[in-house]
C-alpha positions, 0 to 999 in steps of 0.5 A, a space after each residue: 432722231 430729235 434733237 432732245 432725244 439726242 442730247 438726253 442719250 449723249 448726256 446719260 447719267 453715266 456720262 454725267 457719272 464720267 465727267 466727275 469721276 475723278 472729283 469722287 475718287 479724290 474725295 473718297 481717296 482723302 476719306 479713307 485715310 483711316 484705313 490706316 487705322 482699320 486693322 492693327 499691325 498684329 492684325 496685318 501680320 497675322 493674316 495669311 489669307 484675305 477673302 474678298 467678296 460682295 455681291 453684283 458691283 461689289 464683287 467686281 470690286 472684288 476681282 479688280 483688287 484681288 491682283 493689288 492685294 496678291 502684289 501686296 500682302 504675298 498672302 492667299 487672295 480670293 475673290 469668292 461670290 458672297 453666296 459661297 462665303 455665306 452659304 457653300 464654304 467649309 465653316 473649317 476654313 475660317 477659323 484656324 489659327 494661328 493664320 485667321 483669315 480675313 474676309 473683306 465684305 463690300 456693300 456700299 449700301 451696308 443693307 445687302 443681307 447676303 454681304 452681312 450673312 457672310 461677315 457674321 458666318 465668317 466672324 462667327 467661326 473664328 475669321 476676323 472680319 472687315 466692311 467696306 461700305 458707305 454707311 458706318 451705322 448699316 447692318 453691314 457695318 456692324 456686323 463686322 469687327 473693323 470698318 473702312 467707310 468710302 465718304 462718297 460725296 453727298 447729294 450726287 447721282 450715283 445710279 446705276 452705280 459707276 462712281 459707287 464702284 469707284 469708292 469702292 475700289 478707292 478703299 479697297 487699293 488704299 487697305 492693300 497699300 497700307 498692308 503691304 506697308 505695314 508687312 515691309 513689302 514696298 517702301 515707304 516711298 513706294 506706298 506714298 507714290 502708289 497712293 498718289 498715283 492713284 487721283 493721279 490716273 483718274 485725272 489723267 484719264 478724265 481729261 479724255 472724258 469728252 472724246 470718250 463721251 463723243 466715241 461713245 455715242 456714236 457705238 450706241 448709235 450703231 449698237 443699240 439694236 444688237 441683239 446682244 453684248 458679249 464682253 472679254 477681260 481677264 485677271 483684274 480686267 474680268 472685273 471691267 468686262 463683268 462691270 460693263 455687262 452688268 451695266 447693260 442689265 441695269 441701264 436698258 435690260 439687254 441681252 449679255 454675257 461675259 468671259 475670260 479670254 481662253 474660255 471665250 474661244 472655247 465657248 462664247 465663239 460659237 453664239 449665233 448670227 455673231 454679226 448681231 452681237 457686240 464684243 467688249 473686250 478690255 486688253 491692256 498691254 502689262 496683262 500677262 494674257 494680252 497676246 492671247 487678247 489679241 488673238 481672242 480679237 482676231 477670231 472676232 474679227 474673223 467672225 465679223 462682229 462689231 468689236 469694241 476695244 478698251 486698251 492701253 495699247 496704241 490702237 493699230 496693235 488692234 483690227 481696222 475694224 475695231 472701235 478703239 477707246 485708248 486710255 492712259 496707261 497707268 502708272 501701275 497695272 492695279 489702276 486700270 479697272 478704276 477708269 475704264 470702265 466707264 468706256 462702255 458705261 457711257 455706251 450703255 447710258 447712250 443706248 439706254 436714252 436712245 430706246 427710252 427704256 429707264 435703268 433698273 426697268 422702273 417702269 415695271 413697278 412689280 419689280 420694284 417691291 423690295 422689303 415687302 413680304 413677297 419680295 426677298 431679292 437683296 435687302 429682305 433675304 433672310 439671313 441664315 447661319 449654315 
């Protein structure tokens, strides 16, 4: 390997992303204060159920605070994949009243016709709405009765969207605070240490970003010509190992999958010649499925698959054999996914250099051809009322 290759691979735009996570969420984490302001307090009081939902990255958003708004609000959660808010669910189930829903839409961009299809439908059938999205004037935004815009810092590298994810994840932590709040389920001195744990975790994790970065090239140098990535992670860490898997679709085109733990052993255990493919599995020790976890890791192990392991826990709970990426237990369970997802997002960055393949397969310019009329795939789809 040359060595411009190299250093091109050990500095990828998601390393680069990594190193300056913690700059971004501070930034976006003093933006967002007026959250506070989003939903009045009758708003808050009278909601008894919160949809969350969102398409590609902004779904994982999605599922990785569903557990924090569970904690918080003590109200009917979901985190549902926009086309079923959109298209599949019941009109009936938006709006009755006295307890309306509200549905959350995430789209950083504000310009994913889906997430704005399925503000207007909830909106339209008696739902109260809200966007989360970088872009107060888009599409999104308008479409919706309330806005939290992230005020990602300008003039960054974003692509192929880890820091993105972590604005997103900012508003949306800070929203469910401020609900829990207002609804006297924590204190006012519990909102504001869980509020400042939240800079808090991410600095204490970026001060590891270098040994990370080091661990992680070395994966991609051993992964790069696996056939296939399979990552494992329940409850809010399905979310990092769903994130981790769309970033091998987005950085170098790979081949990958994803799944709960329980279902991994029902379904995922049998993938053929289980040598050639990489496992990601995100188990952190305040899940209630971390024993489980561990047994999931054990049939790996049986199954000699190169193991990848992103935890909170000390790394001798785990296999000699697993590569171990330990991160800083957070303060509370809600904080894992807004860091560690960027153990594997390094590894996908590194393998992405290494086979000098660009991210979003851009040098396939046929795929490139959005708001044209023969491309409809996310910003030109035509949104419908069903």
């Amino acid at each position: 390997m040359n060595d411009e290759l190299r250093a091109r691979a050990f500095d990828s735009r998601l390393a680069r992303q990594a190193m300056i996570a913690a700059d971004v969420i501070q930034a976006v984490f003093d933006h967002v204060g007026e959250c506070w302001e989003a939903l009045s307090m009758e708003e808050i009081f009278n909601t008894r159920e919160i949809i969350l939902t969102g398409c590609g990255d902004s779904y994982c958003a999605a599922v990785a605070t569903q557990p924090l708004f569970e904690k918080m609000t003590r109200v009917k959660v979901r985190a549902m994949p926009c086309i079923e808010v959109s298209r599949c669910m019941a009109k009936s189930r938006f709006g009755y009243r006295p307890d309306t829903p509200l549905v959350i839409g995430i789209s950083v961009t504000g310009t994913v016709s889906r997430v704005e299809e399925a503000i207007k439908r909830a909106a339209m059938n008696g739902a109260n709405t809200l966007a989360v999205t970088d872009d107060p004037d888009s599409p999104v935004a308008r479409s919706a009765a309330h806005t939290v815009c992230l005020g990602l810092p300008k003039g960054l590298d974003y692509s192929p969207g880890a820091n993105s994810y972590n604005g997103s994840l900012v508003a949306l932590m800070a929203l469910a605070l401020r609900m829990g709040r207002v609804k006297n389920n924590i204190s006012e001195e519990e909102l504001f240490a869980m509020r400042d744990a939240i800079p808090a975790y991410a600095a204490a994790c970026q001060a590891k970003m270098k040994e990370y970065r080091e661990k992680a090239f070395q994966v991609a140098l051993r992964w790069k010509d696996l056939r296939a990535v399979d990552f494992i992670g329940d409850y809010g860490d399905y979310a990092t190992a769903f994130f981790g898997s769309a970033k091998v679709l987005e950085t170098y085109g790979g081949y990958t999958t994803y799944d709960d733990s329980e279902d991994w052993c029902h379904i995922n255990f049998f993938i053929q010649d289980p040598r050639t493919v990489g496992r990601v599995v995100i188990a952190n020790q305040q899940s209630p499925s971390f024993g489980r976890i561990r047994e999931t890791i054990r049939a790996i192990s049986l199954l000699e698959s190169p193991c990848m392991v992103v935890t909170d826990a000390d790394p001798s709970r785990f296999p000699p054999e697993c590569t171990v990426f330990t991160f800083p237990k957070p303060e509370y369970f809600w904080l894992a996914p807004l860091m560690e997802h960027f153990a594997f997002d390094m590894v996908a960055g590194g393998i992405e250099m290494l086979l000098e393949i660009p991210q979003f397969r851009s040098d396939l310019a046929d795929f490139h051809q959005e708001n044209t009329e023969d491309e409809v795939r996310i910003r030109s789809s035509k949104i419908e009322m069903v």
